[in-house]
N, C-alpha and C positions, 0 to 999 in steps of 0.2 A: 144283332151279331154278338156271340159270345166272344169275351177274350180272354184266351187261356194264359193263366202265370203260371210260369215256368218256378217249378219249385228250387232253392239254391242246395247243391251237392252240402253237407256237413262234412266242414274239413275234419279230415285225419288227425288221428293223436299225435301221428309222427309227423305231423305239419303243425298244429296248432302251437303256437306262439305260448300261451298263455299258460297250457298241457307241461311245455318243456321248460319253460323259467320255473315252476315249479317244481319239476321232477328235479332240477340242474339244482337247486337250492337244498332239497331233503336229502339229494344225493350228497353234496356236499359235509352237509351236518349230519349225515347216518358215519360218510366215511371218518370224519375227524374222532366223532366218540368212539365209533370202532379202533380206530388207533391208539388211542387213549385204555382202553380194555385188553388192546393187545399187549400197549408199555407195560398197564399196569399188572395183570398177569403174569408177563416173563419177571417184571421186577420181584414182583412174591416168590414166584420161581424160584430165582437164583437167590433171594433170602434165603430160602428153605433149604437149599445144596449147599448152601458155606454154612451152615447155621446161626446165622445170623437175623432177631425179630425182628417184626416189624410195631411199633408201641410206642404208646408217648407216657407211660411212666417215669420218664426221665425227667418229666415236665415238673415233676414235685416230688425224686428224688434228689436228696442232698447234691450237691456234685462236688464239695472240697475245691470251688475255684475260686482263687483269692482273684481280684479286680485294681488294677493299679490306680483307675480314678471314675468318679461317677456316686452318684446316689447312695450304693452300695456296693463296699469294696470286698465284703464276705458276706454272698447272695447263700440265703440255703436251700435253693431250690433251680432248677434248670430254666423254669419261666421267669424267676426271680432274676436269675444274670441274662437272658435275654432280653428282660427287661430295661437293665442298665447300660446293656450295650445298644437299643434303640436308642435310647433317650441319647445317651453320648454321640449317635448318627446324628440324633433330629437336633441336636446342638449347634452341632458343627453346621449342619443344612440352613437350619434358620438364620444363625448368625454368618452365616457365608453368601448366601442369596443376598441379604442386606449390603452387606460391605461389595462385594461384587456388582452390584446393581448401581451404588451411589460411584465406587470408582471407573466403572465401563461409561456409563454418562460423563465425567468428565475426562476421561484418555478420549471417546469419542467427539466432545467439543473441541479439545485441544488438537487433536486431528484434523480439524480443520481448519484450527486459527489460522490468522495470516502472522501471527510472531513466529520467525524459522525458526527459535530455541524449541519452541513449544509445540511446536507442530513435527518438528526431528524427534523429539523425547518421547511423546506420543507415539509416532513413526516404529519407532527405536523399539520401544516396549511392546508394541503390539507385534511386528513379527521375531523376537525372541522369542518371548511366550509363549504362542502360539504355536510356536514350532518344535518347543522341548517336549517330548514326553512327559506326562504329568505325572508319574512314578518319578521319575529322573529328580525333577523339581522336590518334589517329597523329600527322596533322599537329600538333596541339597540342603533345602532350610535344616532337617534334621542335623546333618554334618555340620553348620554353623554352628546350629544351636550347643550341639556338643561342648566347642571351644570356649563357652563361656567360662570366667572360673566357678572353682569351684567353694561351698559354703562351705565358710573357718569361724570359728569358734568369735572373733573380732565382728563378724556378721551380727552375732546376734542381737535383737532389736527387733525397732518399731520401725516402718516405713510407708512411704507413698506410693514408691514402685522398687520393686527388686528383679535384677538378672542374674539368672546361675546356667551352672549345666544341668538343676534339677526341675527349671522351668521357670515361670515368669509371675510376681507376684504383684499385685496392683491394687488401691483402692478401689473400693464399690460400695454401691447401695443395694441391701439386702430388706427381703419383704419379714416381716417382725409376726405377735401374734396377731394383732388388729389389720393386718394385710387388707384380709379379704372382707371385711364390712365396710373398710376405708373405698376399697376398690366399686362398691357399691355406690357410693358416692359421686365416684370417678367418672362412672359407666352413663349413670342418672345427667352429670352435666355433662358430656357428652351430645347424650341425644338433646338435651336441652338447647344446648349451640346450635346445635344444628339447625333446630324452627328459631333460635335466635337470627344464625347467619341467613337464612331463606328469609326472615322478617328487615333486615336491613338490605337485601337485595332488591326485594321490593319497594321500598324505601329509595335507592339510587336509580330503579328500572323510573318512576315515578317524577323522581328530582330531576336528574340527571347530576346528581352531585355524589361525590364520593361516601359510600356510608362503613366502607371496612368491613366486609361483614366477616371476614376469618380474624381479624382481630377479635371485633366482639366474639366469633365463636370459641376461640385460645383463653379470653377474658372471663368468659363463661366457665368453661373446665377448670382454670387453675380459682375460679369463686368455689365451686364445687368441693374440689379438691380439701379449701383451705376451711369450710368448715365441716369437711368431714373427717379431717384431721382431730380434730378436738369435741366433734356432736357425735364419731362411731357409736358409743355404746348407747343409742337409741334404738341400735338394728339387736339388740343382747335378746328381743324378744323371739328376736328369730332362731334360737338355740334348742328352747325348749322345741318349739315346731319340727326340726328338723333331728333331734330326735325320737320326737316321737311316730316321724316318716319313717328312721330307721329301722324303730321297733316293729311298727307294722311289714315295713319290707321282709324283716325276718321273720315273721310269722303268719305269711300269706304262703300257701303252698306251690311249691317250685315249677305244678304243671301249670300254672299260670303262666310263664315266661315262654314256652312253646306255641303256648295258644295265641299269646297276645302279639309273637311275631309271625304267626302263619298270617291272623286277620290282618295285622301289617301291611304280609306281602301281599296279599291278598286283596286288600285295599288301593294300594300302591299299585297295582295292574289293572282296579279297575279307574282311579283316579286317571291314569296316562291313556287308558283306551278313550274314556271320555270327552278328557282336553282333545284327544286328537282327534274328534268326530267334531269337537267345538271348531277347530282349526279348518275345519273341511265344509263349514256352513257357508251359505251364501243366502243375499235376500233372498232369493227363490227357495232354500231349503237346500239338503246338503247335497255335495256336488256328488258326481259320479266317482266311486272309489276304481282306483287302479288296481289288479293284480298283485301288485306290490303294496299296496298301502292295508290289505284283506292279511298280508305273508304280515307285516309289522305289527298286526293287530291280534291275528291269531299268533304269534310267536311272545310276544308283551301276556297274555292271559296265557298261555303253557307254562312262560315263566314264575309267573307268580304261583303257581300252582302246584311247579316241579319245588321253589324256596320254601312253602309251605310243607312239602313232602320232607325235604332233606331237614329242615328245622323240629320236625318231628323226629326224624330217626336219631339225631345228632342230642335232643332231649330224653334218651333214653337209655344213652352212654353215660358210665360211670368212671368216675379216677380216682387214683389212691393220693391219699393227700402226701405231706410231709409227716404228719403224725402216725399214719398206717390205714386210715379211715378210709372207705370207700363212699364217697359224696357224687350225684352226680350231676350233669354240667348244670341241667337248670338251679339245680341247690345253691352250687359254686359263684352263679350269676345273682340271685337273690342274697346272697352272703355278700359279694361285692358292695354293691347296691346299697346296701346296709349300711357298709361301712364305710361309703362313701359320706352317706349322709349324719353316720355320727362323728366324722372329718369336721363336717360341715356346721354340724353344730356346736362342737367343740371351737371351733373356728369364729366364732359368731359371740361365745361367751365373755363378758365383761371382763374376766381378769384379764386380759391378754397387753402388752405392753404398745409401741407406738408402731405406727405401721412401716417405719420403713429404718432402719438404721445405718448409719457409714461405718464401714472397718476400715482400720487399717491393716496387710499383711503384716507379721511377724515372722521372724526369723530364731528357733527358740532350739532347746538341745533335748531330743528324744532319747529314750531308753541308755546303751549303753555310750555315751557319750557322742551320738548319731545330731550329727547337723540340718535340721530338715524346716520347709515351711511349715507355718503353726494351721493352726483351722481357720482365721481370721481372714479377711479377703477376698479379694477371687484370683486364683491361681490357675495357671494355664501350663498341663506338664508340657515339655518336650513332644512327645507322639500326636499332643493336640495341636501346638503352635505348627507343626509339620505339614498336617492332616490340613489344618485351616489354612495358612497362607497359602498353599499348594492349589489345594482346587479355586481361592477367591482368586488369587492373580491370574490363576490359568482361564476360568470363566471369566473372567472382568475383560481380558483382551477379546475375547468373540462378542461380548456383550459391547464393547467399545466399537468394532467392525458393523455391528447392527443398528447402533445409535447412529454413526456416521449415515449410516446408507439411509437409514429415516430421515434424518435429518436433508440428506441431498434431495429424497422425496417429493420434500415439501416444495412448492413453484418458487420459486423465485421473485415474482412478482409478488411473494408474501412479504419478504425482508424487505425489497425495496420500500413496499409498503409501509410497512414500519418506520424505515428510516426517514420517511419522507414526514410522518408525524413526528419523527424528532426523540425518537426512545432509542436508550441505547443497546448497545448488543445484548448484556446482561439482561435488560428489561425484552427486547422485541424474541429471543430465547425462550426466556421463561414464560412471557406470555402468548404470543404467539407459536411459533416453531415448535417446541417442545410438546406442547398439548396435541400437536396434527399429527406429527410425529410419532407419537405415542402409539395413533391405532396403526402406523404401517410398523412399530418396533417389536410391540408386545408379543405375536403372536410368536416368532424366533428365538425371541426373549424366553420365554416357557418352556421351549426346546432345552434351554441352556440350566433353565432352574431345573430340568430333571436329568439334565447331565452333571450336574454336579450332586446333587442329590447321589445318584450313584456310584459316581465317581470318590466318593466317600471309603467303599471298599477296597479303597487302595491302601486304606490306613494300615492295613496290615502288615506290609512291607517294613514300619515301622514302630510295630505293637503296639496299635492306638487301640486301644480296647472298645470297639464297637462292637456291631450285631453280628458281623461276620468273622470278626478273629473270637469271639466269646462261645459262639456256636460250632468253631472248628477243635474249639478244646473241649468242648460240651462232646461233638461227634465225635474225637479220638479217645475219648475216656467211655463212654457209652456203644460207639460204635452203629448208633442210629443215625445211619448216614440223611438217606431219605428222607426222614422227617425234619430233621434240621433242612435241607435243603428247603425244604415246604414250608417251614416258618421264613427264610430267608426271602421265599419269591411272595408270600404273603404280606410280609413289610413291606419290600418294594414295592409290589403291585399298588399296594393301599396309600403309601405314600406320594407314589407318582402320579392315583386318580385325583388326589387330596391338591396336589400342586396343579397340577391341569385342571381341576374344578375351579377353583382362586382365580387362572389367569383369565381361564375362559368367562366366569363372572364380568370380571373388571372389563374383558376386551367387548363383551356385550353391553356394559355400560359405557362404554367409548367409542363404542361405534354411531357413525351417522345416523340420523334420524329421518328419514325421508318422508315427506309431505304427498 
């Protein structure tokens, strides 16, 4: 007896599952680039009807902008003062994240002491804060800062720290010419601590006795340190070398630098296809790809394909320097490059003095009998002391809100824990609580470091001469609106993936490990 199978219908395109997540996904990314072609067309558009270019000549024309503080206070070039106005952001950024991070941790313990002084004050500062406008705040520290007096002629002099209304002047340690051989040093006992302390860990895992092993790793570093202090100019051979890297950079031809990051991307797309077929193995061989996991694969190889494309075309653009010269960008990047490394060797060379020096501020009489800080120091004008207490106190109170709630995270039956061995708050805190803590705090915490990160751009309010008040006088004198705009969302974007990459690092290595 024969038995007939029934052959199965082939679903429809307009039923199939697999058909429409795909159409739903190209449809998606046809319409957003098409919007993008449309902005960017009508925006040419109406360039062209106001008569106003589109061009970044600006980039390494002059611009006559004098800089009230930073690196360079008379840039001669338009990348040159957006230069000085990044750096003066990522100043404020980096030294703001710290002080915000160390004060939200402790407003956040004290939040919950059980002392009422210190659990009120905590209390107290955290919704104040929290609830001012962070412009507002700005403007306040600024209006203080104003009333300081002001610098008389009686001033003048040496000191440890000085207040004016022209800003705040304080001893510091400054890196000298042997900086960076010393630092070499630095780096070396470092990692060396490190198989130190991993060597005395094992050591205690074994004993059961205590072996310190961050002590000897601290012990290690500042051994390093201290004869790198006085053995630098061993590294002086490294000078020649790194000139002579220079030399060759400037005389390897510029379509080198196109090529070498197409293969990059190119590489880069095929390395992440691979891992992610390694990802997908199993002892039997690799598992079944989904629909979605074919979209991640072919869109990863588009990419690197499409970066490869645009790093050519982008290699084939010219700009006019500050001199008049038309160089182009791959040139501009091998001339870098170059000059990085005769930095570097320069840096490297034996006459250079000690690596790190103390100043103290001065208070001295410029030009025409003008009362001003000397160069000595480190000086913090007015628009910066603004800028920085403004966004650390304003982040430090969300960051204090997110420590507390970590910390409540953690069971209960931890501390008891703890106290029941007999360690005290400070100790069962540090060593307990805070470390478990940490993976439910971090990842909120991130959140915060890129809101102050941005929240930088308020400096403006107060002429703190960053990336966005330097590019607004760049754009009213130039009138390239758009392009400045496009440097502004390219700092930020690069800086926020740079902070999100850091935390998310860290919060990967602090996350559980499951068996």
């Amino acid at each position: 007896m024969a038995v007939a199978v029934k052959q199965q219908a082939k679903t429809p395109l307009w039923r199939n599952a697999t058909f429409l997540k795909w159409l739903a996904q190209l449809f998606v990314l046809g319409a957003a680039i098409g919007l993008f072609v449309i902005l960017g067309s009508q925006a040419f558009e109406n360039f062209s009807k106001s008569g106003v270019s589109f061009g970044w000549d600006w980039l390494t024309d002059p611009t006559g902008v004098d800089i009230r503080e930073g690196i360079d206070t008379s840039p001669d070039s338009g990348i040159r003062a957006l230069t000085v106005g990044g750096i003066n952001t990522i100043r404020v950024t980096v030294s703001g994240i710290i002080a915000a991070t160390i004060l939200g941790t402790l407003i956040g313990i004290g939040r919950l002491s059980h002392n009422w002084i210190v659990n009120k004050v905590a209390t107290v500062y955290i919704e104040t804060i929290r609830n001012i406008p962070l412009l507002v705040q700005i403007f306040f520290w600024s209006a203080l800062a104003i009333t300081l007096p002001s610098l008389t002629p009686d001033d003048v002099g040496e000191y440890w720290f000085k207040a004016s209304n022209k800003g705040f002047a304080s001893s510091w340690v400054f890196w000298d010419g042997s900086f960076w051989p010393w630092l070499v040093f630095v780096i070396v006992g470092i990692v060396v601590g490190r198989y130190v302390s991993r060597w005395r860990h094992r050591i205690q895992e074994d004993t059961g006795k205590p072996s310190y092993p961050g002590t000897f790793w601290f012990l290690t570093v500042i051994l390093f340190a201290v004869v790198g202090w006085f053995a630098w100019p061993v590294l002086s051979f490294m000078s020649p070398v790194f000139h002579w890297i220079a030399d060759l950079a400037a005389s390897l031809p510029p379509i080198l630098v196109p090529i070498i990051l197409a293969v990059g991307a190119l590489v880069a797309a095929g390395w992440w296809i691979r891992s992610f077929f390694e990802s997908r193995r199993t002892p039997a061989g690799f598992g079944k790809l989904t629909d979605d996991d074919w979209f991640r694969i072919i869109f990863a190889g588009v990419s690197g394909v499409l970066v490869a494309l645009v790093v050519f075309f982008l290699g084939g653009l010219t700009i006019t320097t500050v001199a008049g010269d038309q160089v182009g960008l791959p040139e501009l990047v091998m001339i870098g490059i170059s000059n990085i490394f005769d930095w570097l060797g320069n840096s490297f060379a034996s006459d250079g003095g000690v690596p790190l020096v103390f100043q103290k501020p001065v208070v001295e009489v410029r030009g025409a009998g003008f009362i001003q800080y000397g160069t000595t120091g480190m000086v913090m004008s007015i628009p910066f002391f603004s800028v920085w207490m403004g966004v650390t106190l304003y982040t430090a109170a969300f960051i204090a809100e997110i420590v507390r709630g970590g910390i409540l995270a953690v069971s209960k039956g931890q501390t008891e824990a703890a106290q029941a061995l007999g360690l005290t708050r400070s100790q069962y805190l540090r060593l307990i609580i805070l470390p478990q803590a940490f993976r439910v705090i971090l990842p909120p915490i991130g959140n915060q470091y890129l809101n102050l990160f941005k929240n930088t751009s308020l400096g403006m309010g107060v002429a703190f001469a960053d990336i966005v008040a330097v590019g607004t006088t760049i754009l009213n004198q130039t009138g390239q609106s758009l392009p400045v705009v496009l440097v502004w969302m390219a700092f930020f974007v690069t800086g926020s993936l740079l902070i999100s990459a850091v935390v998310n690092y860290y919060n990967r290595k602090m996350s559980l490990v499951e068996r």
